[in-house]
MIFILO-942280 format. One record per residue (C-alpha): z, y negated, x. Coordinates in steps of 0.02 Angstrom, whole numbers, padded with zeros to 5 digits, always signed. Example, Ala and Ser with C-alpha at 12.3 -4.5 7.8 and 13.67 -1.06 7.14 Angstrom:
2
+00390+00225+00615/+00357+00053+00684/
% end
This chain:
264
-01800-02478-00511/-01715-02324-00432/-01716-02291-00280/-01859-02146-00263/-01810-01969-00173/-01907-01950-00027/-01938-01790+00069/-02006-01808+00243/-02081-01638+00286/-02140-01595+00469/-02248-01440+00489/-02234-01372+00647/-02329-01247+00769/-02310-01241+00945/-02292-01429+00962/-02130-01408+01101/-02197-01564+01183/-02246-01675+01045/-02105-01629+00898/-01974-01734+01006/-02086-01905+00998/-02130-01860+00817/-01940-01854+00770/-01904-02008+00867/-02024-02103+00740/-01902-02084+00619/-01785-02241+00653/-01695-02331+00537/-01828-02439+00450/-01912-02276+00406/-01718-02184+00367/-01718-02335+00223/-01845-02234+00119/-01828-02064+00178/-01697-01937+00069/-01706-01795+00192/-01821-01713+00315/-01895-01529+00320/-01959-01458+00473/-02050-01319+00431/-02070-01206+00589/-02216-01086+00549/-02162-00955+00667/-02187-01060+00829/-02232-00950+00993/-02163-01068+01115/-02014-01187+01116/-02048-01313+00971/-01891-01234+00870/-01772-01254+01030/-01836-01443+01077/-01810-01491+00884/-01649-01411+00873/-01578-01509+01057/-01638-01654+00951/-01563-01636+00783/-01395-01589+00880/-01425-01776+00978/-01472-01862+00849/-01324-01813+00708/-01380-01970+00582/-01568-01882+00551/-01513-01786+00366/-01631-01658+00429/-01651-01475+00414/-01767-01339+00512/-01831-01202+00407/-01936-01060+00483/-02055-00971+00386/-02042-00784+00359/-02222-00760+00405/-02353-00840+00509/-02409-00919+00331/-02541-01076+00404/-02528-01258+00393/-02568-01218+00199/-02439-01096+00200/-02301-01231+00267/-02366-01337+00145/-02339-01246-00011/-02162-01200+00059/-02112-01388+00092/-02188-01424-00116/-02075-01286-00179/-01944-01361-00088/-01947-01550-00145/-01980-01443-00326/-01817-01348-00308/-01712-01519-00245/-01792-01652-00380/-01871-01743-00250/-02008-01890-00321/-02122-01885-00163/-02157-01790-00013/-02226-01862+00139/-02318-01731+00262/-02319-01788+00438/-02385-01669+00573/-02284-01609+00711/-02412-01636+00834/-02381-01841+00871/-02560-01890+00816/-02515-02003+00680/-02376-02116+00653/-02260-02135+00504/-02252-02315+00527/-02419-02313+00447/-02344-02285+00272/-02233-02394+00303/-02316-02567+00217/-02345-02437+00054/-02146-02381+00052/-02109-02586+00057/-02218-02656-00073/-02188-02475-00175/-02361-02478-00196/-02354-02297-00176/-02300-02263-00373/-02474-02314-00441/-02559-02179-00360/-02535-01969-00369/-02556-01963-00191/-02577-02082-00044/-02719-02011+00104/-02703-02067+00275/-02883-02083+00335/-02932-02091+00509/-03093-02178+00466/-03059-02334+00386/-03145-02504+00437/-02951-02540+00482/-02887-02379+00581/-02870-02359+00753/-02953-02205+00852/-02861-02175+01013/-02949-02038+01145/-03071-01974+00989/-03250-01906+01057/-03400-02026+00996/-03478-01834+00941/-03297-01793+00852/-03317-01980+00746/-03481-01971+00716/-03450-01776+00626/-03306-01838+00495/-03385-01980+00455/-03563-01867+00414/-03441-01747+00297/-03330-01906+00235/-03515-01960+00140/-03569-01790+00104/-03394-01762-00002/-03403-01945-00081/-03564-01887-00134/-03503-01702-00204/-03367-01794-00288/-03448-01966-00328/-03285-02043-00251/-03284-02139-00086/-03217-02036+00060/-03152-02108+00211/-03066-01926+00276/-03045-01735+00219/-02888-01729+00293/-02766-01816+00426/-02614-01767+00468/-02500-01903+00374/-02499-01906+00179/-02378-01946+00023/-02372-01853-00136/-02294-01865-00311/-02195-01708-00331/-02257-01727-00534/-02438-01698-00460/-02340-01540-00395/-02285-01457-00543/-02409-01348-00581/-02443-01253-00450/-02623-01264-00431/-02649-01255-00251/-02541-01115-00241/-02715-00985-00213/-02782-01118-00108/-02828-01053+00074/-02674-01062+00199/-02771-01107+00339/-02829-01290+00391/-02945-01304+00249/-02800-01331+00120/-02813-01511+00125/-03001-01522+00080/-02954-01411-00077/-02796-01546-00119/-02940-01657-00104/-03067-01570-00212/-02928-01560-00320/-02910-01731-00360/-03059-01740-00447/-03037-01599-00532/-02877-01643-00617/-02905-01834-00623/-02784-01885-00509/-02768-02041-00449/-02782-02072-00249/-02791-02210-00119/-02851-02206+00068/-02716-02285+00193/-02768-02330+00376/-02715-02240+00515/-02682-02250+00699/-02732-02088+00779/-02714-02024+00932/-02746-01862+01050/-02675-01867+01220/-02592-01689+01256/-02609-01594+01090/-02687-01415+01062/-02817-01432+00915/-02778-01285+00821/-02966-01316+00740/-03131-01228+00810/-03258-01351+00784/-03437-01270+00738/-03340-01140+00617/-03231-01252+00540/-03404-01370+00498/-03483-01229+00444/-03350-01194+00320/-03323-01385+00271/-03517-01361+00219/-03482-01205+00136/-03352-01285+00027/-03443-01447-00021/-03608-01321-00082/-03466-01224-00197/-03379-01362-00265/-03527-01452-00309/-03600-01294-00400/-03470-01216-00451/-03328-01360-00463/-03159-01295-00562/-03214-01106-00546/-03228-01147-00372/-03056-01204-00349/-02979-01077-00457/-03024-00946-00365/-02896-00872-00238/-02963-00918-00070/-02841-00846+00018/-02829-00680+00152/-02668-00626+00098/-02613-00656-00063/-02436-00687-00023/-02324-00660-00208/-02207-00800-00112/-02212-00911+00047/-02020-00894+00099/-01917-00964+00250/-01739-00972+00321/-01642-01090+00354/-01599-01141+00548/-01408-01192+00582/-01415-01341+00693/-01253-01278+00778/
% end
């Protein structure tokens, strides 16, 4: 079988501190399966764009490239830039891995070897897994997901083991129509790519994960985003496809553009 083309794409947002030890995950066993690397900078108010640049300039071998968004779009936003992208390039898959240093790459890494990716539209990392590892997580934090993970298995009669982590692989053919394109840019995206698989019959599988938080900025607020996670599970299981058809988002951007970064 061919070799698949793989796009690693970073979204990043004032990470300064954490974007270096995310980029030095990528080492050569992961550079075996990876075509090229986005980082998608989503209008960063601190350094992250400078620290990844002295990186990229260090580290010459990574075939990576930064891209700043236009806007302040949200991790959404960033996502739907980074799908256009591995659209536009005839990349197979695209692997999102945060820019924050909470997850590892590595974690895919058993999937990439066997290539027991390919039977599956997309691949989840899940934080909650009999198998994952929770490193500095709050008992109250744990005990939250795992309430929601059961409440969505329920909604979508599918076993749920997260609504969203910050390390996933999808098949850019799951991409081509550009469903999730009026999905909200904000945090909640990845519920909605969730919601969506059992919309459109798509075919997923929960990974473990080893998850961390030492010295990153949650960029969630707790009680409102649960409120809204409730919200969302009451309207999909109503309302299902009309639910997820519906453009969700603020600003209904006509396209979520960038620039290219010259790494000098």
């Amino acid at each position: 079988m061919n070799k698949d083309r793989i796009l690693l794409f970073i979204p990043m947002y004032n990470c300064e501190k954490q974007i270096v030890r995310v980029l030095g995950q990528i080492d050569e066993q992961v550079l075996a399966y990876i075509t090229e690397i986005i980082i998608v900078n989503n209008r960063s108010t601190d350094n992250s764009e400078a620290a990844a640049l002295n990186y990229c300039k260090e580290h010459r071998n990574l075939p990576v490239k930064i891209l700043r968004n236009h806007e302040n779009y949200g991790l959404g936003g960033s996502h739907k830039v980074a799908f256009q992208y591995a659209l536009n390039y005839g990349f197979d898959y695209v692997i999102v891995l945060h820019g924050d240093d909470q997850g590892s790459v590595r974690d895919l890494l058993p999937a990439l070897k066997k290539g027991s990716y390919r039977k599956f539209d997309c691949c989840l990392g899940a934080r909650f897994t009999g198998q994952s590892k929770l490193i500095g997580y709050s008992w109250i934090r744990i005990a939250g997901n795992i309430v929601f993970n059961i409440i969505f298995s329920i909604v979508l009669r599918r076993r749920v083991f997260d609504l969203g982590a910050g390390l996933n692989m999808y098949s850019v053919e799951m991409l081509r129509k550009p469903y999730y394109y009026t999905y909200p840019d904000n945090l909640t995206f990845n519920v909605y790519m969730l919601m969506a698989t059992k919309t459109y019959h798509q075919k997923y599988a929960f990974f473990p994960l080893t998850w961390r938080e030492t010295d990153q900025v949650s960029n969630a607020k707790v009680m409102r985003q649960a409120v809204w996670t409730m919200k969302m599970a009451i309207s999909y299981f109503f309302k299902g496809k009309e639910f997820l058809e519906a453009d969700s988002r603020k600003v209904k951007y006509t396209s979520y553009t960038y620039q290219e970064i010259e790494r000098g």
